[in-house]
C-alpha positions as CSV (number, residue, x, y, z in Angstrom):
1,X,2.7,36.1,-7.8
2,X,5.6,34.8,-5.6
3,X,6.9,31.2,-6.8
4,X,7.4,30.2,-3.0
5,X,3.5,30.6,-2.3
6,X,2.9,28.2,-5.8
7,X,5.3,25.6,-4.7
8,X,4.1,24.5,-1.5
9,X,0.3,24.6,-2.6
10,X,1.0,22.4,-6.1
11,X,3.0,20.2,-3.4
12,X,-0.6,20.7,-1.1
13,X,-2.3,19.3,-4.1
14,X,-0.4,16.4,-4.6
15,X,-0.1,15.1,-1.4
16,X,-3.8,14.9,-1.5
17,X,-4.0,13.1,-4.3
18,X,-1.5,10.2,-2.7
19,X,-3.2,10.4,0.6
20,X,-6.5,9.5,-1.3
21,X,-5.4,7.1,-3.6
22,X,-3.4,5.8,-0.6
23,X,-7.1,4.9,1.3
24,X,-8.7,3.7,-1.5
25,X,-6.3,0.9,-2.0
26,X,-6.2,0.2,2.1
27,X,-9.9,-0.1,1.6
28,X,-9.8,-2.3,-1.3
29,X,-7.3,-4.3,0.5
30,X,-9.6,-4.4,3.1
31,X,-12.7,-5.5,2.1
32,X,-11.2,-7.7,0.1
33,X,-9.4,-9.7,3.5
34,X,-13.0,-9.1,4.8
35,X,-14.8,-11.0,1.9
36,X,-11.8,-13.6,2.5
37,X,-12.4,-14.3,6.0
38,X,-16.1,-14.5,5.7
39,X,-15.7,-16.7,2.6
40,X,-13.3,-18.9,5.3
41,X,-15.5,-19.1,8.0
42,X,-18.7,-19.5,5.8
């Protein structure tokens, strides 16, 4: 039960939870420039 072992796993945790809302909006952003440029050239 050592508070230095907690710390860097809560820390774990929430870095994941950045990373993966991080590549959802890229991927919105993305498809989005996608539908764009298809709506452009079509």
């Amino acid at each position: 039960m050592e508070p230095v072992e907690y710390k860097p796993a809560r820390r774990r945790w929430i870095r994941e939870i950045l990373v993966g809302a991080a590549a959802g909006i890229v991927s919105n952003l993305v498809l989005e420039a996608l539908a764009a440029a298809a709506h452009l050239l079509v």
